[in-house]
N, C-alpha and C positions, 0 to 999 in steps of 0.2 A: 401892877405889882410894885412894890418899894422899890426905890431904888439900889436899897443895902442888896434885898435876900435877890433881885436882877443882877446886882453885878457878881454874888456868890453863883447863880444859877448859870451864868452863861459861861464862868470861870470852869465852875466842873462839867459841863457841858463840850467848852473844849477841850480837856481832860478827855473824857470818855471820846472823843471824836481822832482828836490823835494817838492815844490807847489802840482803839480797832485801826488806825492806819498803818500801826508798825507792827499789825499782827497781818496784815497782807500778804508778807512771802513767805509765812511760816505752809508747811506742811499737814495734811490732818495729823500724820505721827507725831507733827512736835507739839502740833494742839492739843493733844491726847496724850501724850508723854507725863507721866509725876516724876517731877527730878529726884526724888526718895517714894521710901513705901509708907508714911505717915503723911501724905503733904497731896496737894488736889493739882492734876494738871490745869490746864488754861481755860479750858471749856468750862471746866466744875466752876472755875472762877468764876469767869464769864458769865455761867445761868446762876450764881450767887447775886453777882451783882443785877441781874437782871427782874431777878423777884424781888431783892431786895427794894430794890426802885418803884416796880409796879407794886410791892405793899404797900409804901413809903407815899404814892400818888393816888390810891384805893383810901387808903385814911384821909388822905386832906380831900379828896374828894365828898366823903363822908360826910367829918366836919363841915365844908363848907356848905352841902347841901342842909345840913342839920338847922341850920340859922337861918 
């Protein structure tokens, strides 16, 4: 891997790893809570971010098979 897009990949990598560690002593209510009624609680988030990712890794995967 380059060294640029490695050191971006492991930058958001701990991102995402301390993210779910300060969601440890939440509650399922407060992971399911929408702090309004137009706005997604935690979870929603959370399986946003989580497809968004495995799309995100399904394409380059694609791609690299492609070649």
């Amino acid at each position: 891997m380059l060294k640029s897009i490695e050191k971006q990949f492991l930058q958001f990598e701990n991102q995402r790893i301390n993210t779910l560690h300060g969601l440890n002593g939440l509650t399922a209510e407060q992971l399911s809570t929408k702090p309004d009624l137009g706005s997604w609680n935690i979870v929603q988030v959370l399986e946003h971010l989580y497809l968004s990712e495995l799309a995100s890794y399904q394409y380059m995967k694609k791609k690299i098979e492609a070649k």
